[in-house]
DRENDOTOR-532797 format. One record per residue (C-alpha): residue in one letter; residue number from 1; x, y, z. Coordinates in steps of 0.2 Angstrom, whole numbers. Layout:
+--------+------+-------+-------+-------+
| lodren | rose |  east | north |    up |
+--------+------+-------+-------+-------+
|      A |  NUM |     X |     Y |     Z |
...
+--------+------+-------+-------+-------+
//
This chain:
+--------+------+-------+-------+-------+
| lodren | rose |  east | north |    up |
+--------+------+-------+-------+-------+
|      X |    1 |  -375 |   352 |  -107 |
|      X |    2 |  -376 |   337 |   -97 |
|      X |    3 |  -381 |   338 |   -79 |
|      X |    4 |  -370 |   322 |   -74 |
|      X |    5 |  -356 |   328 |   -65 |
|      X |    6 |  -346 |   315 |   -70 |
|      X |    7 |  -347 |   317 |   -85 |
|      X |    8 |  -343 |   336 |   -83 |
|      X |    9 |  -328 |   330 |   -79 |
|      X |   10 |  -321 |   320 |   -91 |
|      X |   11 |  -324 |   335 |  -104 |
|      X |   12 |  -312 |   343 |   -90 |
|      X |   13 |  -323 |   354 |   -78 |
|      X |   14 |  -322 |   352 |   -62 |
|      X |   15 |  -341 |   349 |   -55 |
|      X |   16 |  -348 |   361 |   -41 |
|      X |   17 |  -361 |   361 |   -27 |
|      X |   18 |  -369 |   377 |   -32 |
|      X |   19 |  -381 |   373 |   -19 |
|      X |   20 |  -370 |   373 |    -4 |
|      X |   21 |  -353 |   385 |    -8 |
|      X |   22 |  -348 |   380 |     9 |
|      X |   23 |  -345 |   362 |     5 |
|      X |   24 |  -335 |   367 |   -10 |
|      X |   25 |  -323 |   377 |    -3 |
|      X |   26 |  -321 |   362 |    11 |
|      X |   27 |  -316 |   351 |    -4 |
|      X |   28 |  -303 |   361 |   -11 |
|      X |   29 |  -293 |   371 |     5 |
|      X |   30 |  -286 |   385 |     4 |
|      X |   31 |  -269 |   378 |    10 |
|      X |   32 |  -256 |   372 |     2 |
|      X |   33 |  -252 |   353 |     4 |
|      X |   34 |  -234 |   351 |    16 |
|      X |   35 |  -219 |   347 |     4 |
|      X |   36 |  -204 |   337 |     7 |
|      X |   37 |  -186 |   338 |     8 |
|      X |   38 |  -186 |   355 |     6 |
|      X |   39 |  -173 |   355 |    18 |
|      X |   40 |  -158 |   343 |    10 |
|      X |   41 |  -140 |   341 |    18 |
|      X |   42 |  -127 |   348 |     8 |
|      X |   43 |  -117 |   332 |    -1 |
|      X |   44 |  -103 |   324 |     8 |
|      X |   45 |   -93 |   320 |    -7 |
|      X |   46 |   -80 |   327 |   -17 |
|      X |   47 |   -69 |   316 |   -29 |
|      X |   48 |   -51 |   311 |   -32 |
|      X |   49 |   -47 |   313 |   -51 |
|      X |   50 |   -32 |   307 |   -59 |
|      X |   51 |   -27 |   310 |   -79 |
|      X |   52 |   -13 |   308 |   -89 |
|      X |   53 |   -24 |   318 |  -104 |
|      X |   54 |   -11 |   334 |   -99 |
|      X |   55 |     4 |   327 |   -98 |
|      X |   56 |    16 |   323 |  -114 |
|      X |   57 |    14 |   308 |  -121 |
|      X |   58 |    30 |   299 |  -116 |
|      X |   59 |    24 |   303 |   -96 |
|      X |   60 |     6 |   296 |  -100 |
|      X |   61 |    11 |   279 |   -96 |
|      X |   62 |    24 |   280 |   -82 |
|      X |   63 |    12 |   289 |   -73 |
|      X |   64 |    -3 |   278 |   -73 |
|      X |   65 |    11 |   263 |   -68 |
|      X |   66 |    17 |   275 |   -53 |
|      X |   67 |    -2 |   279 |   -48 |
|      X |   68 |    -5 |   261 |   -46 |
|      X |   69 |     8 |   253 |   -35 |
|      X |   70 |     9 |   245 |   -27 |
|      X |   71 |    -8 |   239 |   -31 |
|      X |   72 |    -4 |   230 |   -49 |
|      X |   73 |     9 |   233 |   -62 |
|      X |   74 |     5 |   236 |   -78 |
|      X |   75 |    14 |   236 |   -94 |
|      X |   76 |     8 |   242 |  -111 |
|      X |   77 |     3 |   229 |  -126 |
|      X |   78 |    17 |   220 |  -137 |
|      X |   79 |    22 |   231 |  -149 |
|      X |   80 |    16 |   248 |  -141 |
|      X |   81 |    32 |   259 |  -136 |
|      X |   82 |    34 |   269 |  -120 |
|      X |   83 |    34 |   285 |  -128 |
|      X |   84 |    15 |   280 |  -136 |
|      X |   85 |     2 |   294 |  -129 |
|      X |   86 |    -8 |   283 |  -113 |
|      X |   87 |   -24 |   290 |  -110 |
|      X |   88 |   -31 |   286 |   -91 |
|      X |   89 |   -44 |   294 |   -81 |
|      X |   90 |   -48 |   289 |   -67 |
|      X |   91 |   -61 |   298 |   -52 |
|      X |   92 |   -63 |   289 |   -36 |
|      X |   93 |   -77 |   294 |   -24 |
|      X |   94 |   -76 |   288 |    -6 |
|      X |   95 |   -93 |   281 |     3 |
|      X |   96 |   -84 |   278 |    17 |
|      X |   97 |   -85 |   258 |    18 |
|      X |   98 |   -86 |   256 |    -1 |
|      X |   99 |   -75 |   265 |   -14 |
|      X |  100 |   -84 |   268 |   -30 |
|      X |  101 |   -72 |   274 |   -47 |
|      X |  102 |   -75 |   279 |   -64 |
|      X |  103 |   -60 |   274 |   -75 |
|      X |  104 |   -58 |   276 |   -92 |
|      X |  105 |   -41 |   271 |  -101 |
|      X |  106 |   -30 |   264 |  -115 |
|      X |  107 |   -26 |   246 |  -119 |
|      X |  108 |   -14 |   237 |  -106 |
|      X |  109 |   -11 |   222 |   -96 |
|      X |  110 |   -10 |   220 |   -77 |
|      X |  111 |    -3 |   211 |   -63 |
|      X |  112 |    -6 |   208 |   -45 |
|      X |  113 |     9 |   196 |   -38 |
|      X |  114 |    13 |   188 |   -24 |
|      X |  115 |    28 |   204 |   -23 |
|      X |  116 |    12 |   214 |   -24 |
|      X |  117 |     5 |   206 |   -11 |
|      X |  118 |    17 |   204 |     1 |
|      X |  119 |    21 |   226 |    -3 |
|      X |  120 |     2 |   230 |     1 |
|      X |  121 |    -8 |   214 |     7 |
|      X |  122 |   -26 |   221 |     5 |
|      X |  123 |   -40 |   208 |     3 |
|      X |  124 |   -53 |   218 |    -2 |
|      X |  125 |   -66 |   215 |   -17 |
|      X |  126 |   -68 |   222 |   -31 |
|      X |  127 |   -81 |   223 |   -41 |
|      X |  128 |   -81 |   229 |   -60 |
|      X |  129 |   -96 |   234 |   -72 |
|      X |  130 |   -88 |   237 |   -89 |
|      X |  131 |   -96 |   250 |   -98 |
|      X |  132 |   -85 |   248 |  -114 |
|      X |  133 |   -71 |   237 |  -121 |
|      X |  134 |   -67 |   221 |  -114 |
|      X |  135 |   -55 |   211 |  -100 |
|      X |  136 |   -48 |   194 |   -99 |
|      X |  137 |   -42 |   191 |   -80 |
|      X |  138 |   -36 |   174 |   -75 |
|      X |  139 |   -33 |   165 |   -58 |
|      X |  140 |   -26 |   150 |   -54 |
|      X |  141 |   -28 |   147 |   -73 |
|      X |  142 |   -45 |   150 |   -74 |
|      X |  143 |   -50 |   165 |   -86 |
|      X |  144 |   -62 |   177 |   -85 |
|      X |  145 |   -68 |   188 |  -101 |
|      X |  146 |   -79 |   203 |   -95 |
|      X |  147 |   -89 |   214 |  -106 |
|      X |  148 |  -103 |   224 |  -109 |
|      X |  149 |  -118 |   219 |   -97 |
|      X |  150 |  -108 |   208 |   -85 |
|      X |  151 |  -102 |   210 |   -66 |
|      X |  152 |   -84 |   204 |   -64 |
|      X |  153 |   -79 |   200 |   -44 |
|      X |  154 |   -60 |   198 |   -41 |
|      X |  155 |   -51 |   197 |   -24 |
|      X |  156 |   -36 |   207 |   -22 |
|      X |  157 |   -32 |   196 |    -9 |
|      X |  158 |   -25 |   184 |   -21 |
|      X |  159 |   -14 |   185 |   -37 |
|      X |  160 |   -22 |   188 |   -54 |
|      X |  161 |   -17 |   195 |   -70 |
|      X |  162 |   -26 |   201 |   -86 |
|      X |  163 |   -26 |   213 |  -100 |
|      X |  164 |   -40 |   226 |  -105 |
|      X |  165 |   -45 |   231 |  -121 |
|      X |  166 |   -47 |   251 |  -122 |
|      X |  167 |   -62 |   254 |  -108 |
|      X |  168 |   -75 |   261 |  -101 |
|      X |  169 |   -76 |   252 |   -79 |
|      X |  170 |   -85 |   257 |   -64 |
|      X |  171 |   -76 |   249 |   -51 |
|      X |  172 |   -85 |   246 |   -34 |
|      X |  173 |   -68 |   242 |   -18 |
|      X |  174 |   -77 |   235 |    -3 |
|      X |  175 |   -69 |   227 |    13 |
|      X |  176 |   -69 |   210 |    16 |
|      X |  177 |   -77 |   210 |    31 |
|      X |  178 |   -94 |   218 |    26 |
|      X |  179 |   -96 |   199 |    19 |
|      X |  180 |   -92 |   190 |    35 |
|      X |  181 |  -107 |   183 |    36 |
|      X |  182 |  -104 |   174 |    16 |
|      X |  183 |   -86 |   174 |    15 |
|      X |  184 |   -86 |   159 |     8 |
|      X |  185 |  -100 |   163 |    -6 |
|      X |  186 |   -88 |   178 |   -12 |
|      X |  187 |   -72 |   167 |   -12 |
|      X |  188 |   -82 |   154 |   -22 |
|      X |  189 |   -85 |   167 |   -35 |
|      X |  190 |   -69 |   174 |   -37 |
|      X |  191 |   -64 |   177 |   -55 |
|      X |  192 |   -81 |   174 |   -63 |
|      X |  193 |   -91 |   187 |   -72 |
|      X |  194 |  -107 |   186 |   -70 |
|      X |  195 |  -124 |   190 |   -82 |
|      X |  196 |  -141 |   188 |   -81 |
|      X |  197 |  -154 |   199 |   -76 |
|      X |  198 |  -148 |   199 |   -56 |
|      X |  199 |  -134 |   205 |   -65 |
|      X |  200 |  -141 |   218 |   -74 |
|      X |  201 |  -152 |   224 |   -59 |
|      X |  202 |  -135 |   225 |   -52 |
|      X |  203 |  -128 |   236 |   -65 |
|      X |  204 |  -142 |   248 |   -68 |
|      X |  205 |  -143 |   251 |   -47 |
|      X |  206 |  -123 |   254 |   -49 |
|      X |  207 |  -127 |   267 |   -62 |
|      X |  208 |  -142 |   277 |   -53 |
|      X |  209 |  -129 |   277 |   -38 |
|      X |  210 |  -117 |   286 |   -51 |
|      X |  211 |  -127 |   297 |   -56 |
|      X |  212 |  -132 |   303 |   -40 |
|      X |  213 |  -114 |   304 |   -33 |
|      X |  214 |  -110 |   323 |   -31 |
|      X |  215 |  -128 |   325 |   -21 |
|      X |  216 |  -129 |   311 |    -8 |
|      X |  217 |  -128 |   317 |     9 |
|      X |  218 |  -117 |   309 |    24 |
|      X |  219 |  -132 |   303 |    31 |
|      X |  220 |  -139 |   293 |    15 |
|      X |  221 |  -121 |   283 |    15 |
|      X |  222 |  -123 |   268 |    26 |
|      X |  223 |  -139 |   266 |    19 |
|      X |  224 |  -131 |   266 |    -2 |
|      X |  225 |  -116 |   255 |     5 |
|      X |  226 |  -129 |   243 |    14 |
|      X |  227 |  -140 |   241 |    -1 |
|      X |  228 |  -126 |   240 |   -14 |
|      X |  229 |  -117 |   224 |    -4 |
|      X |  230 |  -134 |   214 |    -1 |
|      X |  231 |  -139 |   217 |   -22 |
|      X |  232 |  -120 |   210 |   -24 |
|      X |  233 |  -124 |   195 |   -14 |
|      X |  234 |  -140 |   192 |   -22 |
|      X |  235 |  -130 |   195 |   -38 |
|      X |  236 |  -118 |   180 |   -34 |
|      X |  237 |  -131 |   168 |   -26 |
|      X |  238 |  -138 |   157 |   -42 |
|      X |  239 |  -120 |   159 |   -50 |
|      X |  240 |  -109 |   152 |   -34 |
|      X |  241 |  -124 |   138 |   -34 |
|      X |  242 |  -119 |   131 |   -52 |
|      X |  243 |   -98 |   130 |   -47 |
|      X |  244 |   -91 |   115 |   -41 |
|      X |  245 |   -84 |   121 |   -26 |
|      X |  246 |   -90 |   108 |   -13 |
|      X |  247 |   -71 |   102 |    -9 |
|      X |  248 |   -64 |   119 |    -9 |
|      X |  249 |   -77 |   127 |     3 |
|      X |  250 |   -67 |   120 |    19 |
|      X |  251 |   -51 |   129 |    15 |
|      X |  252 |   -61 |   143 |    13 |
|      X |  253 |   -68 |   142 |    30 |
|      X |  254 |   -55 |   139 |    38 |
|      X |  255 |   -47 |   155 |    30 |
|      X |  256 |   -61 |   165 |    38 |
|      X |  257 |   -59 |   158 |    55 |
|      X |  258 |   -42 |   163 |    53 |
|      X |  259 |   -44 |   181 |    48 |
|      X |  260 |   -58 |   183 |    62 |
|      X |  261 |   -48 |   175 |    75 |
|      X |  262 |   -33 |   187 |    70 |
|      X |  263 |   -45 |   200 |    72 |
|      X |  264 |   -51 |   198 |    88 |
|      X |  265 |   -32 |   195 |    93 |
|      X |  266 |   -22 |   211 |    85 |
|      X |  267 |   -19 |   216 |   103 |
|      X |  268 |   -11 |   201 |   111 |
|      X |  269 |     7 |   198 |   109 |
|      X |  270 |     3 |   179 |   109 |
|      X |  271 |    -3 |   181 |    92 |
|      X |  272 |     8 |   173 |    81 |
|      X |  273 |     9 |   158 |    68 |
|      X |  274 |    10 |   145 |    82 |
|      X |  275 |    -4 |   152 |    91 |
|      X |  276 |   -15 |   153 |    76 |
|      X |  277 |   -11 |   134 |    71 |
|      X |  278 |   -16 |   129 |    88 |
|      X |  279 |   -32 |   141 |    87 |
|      X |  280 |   -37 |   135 |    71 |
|      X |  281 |   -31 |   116 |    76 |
|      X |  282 |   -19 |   114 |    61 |
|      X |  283 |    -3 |   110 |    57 |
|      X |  284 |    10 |   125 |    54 |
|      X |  285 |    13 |   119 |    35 |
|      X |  286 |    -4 |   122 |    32 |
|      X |  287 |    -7 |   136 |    41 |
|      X |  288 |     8 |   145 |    29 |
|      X |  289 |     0 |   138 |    14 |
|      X |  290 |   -15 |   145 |    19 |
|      X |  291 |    -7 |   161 |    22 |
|      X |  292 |     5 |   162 |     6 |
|      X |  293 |    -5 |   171 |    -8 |
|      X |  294 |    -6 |   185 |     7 |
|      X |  295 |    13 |   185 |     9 |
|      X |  296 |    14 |   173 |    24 |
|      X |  297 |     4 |   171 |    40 |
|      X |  298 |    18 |   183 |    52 |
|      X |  299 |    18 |   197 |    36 |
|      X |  300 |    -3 |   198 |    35 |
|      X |  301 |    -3 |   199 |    55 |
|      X |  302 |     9 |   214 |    57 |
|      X |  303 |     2 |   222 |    41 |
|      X |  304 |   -15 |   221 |    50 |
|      X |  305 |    -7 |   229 |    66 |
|      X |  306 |     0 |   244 |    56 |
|      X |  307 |   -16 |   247 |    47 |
|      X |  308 |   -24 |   246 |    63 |
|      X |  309 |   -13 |   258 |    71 |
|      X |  310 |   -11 |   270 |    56 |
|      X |  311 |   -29 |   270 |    58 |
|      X |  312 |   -29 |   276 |    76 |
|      X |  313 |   -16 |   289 |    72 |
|      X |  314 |   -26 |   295 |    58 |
|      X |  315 |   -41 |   299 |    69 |
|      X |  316 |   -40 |   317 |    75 |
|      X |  317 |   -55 |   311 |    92 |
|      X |  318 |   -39 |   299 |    96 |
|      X |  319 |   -29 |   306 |   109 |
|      X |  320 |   -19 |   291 |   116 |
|      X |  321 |     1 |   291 |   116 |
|      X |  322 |    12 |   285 |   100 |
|      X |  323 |    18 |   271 |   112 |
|      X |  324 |     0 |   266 |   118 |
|      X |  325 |    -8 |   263 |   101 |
|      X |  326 |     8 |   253 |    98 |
|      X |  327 |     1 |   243 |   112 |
|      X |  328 |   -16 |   243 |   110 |
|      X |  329 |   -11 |   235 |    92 |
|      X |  330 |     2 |   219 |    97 |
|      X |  331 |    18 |   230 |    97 |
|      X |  332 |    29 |   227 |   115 |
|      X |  333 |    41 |   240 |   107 |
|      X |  334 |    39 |   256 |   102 |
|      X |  335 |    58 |   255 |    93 |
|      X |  336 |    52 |   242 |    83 |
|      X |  337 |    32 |   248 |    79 |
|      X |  338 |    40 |   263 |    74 |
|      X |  339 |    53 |   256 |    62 |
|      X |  340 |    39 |   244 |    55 |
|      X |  341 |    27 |   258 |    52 |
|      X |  342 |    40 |   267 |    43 |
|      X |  343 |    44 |   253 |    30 |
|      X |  344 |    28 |   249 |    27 |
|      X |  345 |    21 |   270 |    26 |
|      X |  346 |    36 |   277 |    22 |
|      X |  347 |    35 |   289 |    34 |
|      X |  348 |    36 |   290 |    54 |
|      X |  349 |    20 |   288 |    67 |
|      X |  350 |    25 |   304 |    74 |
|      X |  351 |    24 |   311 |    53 |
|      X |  352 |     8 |   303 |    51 |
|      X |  353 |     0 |   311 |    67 |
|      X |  354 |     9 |   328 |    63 |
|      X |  355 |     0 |   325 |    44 |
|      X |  356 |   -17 |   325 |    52 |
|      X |  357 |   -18 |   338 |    64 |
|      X |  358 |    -9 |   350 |    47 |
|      X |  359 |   -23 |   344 |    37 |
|      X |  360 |   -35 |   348 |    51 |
|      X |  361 |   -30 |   367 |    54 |
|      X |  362 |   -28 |   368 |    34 |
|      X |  363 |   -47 |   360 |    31 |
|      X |  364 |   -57 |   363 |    48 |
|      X |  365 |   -66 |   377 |    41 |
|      X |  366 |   -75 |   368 |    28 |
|      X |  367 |   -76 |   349 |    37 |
|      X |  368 |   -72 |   352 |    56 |
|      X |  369 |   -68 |   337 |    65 |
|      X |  370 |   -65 |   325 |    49 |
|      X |  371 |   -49 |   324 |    38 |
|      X |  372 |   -47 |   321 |    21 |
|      X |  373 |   -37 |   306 |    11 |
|      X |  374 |   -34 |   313 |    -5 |
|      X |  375 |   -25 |   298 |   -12 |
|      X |  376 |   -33 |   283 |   -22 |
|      X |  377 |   -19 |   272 |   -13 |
|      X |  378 |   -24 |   280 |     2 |
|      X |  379 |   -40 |   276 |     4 |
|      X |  380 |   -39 |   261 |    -3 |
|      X |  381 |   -26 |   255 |     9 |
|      X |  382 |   -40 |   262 |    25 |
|      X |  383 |   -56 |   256 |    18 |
|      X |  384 |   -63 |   246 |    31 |
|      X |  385 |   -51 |   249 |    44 |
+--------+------+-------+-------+-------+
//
């Protein structure tokens, strides 16, 4: 046998100081080495699933159309009757500033209208990663084809329309404002789908999140939300630098000064279309064409108003009077916030508050102090709020 040590080794035997025990046991303590995350949070997340797999088949398609207004309306291909069976699962997980939803569903085409938009004038992004199947979607005559190993960016802030083959999407909802900073790079990019292999870090990143969904704790959320919007700007950095956008940055601008300036305003009564021209130092014809794929300048500031205030009366820490969040968001009276609220919810401020604080003595033994939104539509309509 050799009497290099090293060589002991390599053959697999650990060498020892016969010579001086002491020094050996120093070298391999007793003591286990300290672990990590041995104490985890319980996760904070727990799905919304729709299917139509259990209805009959002449409900399947109804019932998908119904689940998604006001968002878009959809319609099945030429040819295909209503009484066809229309497969559609969809699961949405809520990460508090980003929506993240599997969807899997038959062929169809969809719509999101000015009608659309004036019923539920959401701006937010949406970002899809096709996992099978394929999509055309066109705005302002542009189209889009998505597939397999692209990202596809669309604003539901502005009409589109498309149709899907039968497909596999992860979806990714984030508000408009968690780009303020590069508003103008995500409306560049609207309607393009992009590849590449910024793209596909993008995609593999999405996945690993997916995967991981049912064990990520409240605290890790920011953090997944935070990372996800900075790969997606990085994603549509070298694509927003090959469009030829230079004379349509300006409008965009100017449509992000207006939506800041309207948010630092929701609680003035002064804020109205001729204060907003003057703000913004343009005429009140552009200002409403500016406005119009939103459903009007006047209908995107009172729609920002109820969301804010439905927010507040969703928020069971917010103990302020009916009459004072009407306030608080631009409304002088409370006749009139009240009948706007109930047009636009379909149900009364005094319902929505009585809503919560149900939910709260039904649910505060398994989430004290936080409420659940156990509709798509509904958290849709409160992301970023």
């Amino acid at each position: 046998m050799s009497n290099d040590p090293i060589s002991e080794h390599r053959n697999g035997e650990l060498p020892t100081d016969t010579q001086n025990p002491a020094r050996d046991r120093r070298r391999w303590p007793r003591q286990p080495a300290p672990t990590f995350g041995s104490n985890i949070a319980p996760p904070a997340l727990s799905p919304v699933r729709f299917s139509t797999r259990d209805l009959t088949p002449s409900d399947q398609f109804s019932a998908w159309a119904a689940y998604l207004t006001p968002l878009v309306d959809v319609r099945l291909p030429d040819g295909v009757p209503l009484e066809a069976a229309f497969h559609a699962d969809h699961v949405v997980w809520n990460l508090g500033r980003m929506l993240l939803v599997q969807q899997h569903v038959s062929a169809h085409s969809y719509e999101r209208s000015l009608a659309n938009l004036r019923a539920n004038p959401i701006d937010h992004w949406c970002i899809a990663i096709p996992r099978s199947g394929s999509a055309w979607t066109e705005v302002d005559g542009r189209v889009a084809e998505s597939g397999v190993g692209r990202v596809d960016i669309t604003s539901l802030g502005h009409p589109f329309r498309g149709r899907t083959t039968e497909s596999k999407t992860l979806f990714l909802y984030l508000p408009r404002d968690l780009f303020g900073d590069v508003a103008s790079l995500l409306d560049a990019s609207n309607n393009i789908a992009v590849s590449g292999n910024l793209a596909e870090v993008l995609i593999e990143y999405t996945l690993s999140i997916e995967q991981r969904l049912s064990t990520l704790t409240e605290e890790e959320l920011p953090s997944v939300v935070q990372t996800t919007r900075e790969m997606i700007v990085a994603c549509l950095m070298p694509s927003a630098s090959r469009l030829e956008v230079a004379g349509k940055q300006s409008s965009l601008a100017l449509m992000e000064r207006a939506r800041q300036h309207i948010h630092d305003n929701l609680a003035s009564e002064n804020l109205n279309p001729q204060s907003l021209s003057r703000a913004l130092g343009i005429s009140r014809t552009q200002l409403y064409t500016l406005f119009e794929p939103s459903g009007g300048v006047a209908r995107y500031i009172q729609k920002r108003r109820l969301l804010a205030a439905h927010a507040a009366l969703s928020d069971p820490d917010q103990n302020s009077r009916i009459v004072e969040i009407a306030e608080q968001v631009g409304f002088s009276s409370a006749a009139d916030f009240s009948r706007a609220f109930s047009r636009e919810f379909g149900y009364s401020p005094r319902e929505a508050r009585n809503r919560i604080a149900a939910a709260g003595l039904l649910h505060s033994s398994q989430t004290p102090g936080k409420q659940e939104r156990n509709t798509f539509m509904a958290w849709l309509k409160a992301l970023g709020s």
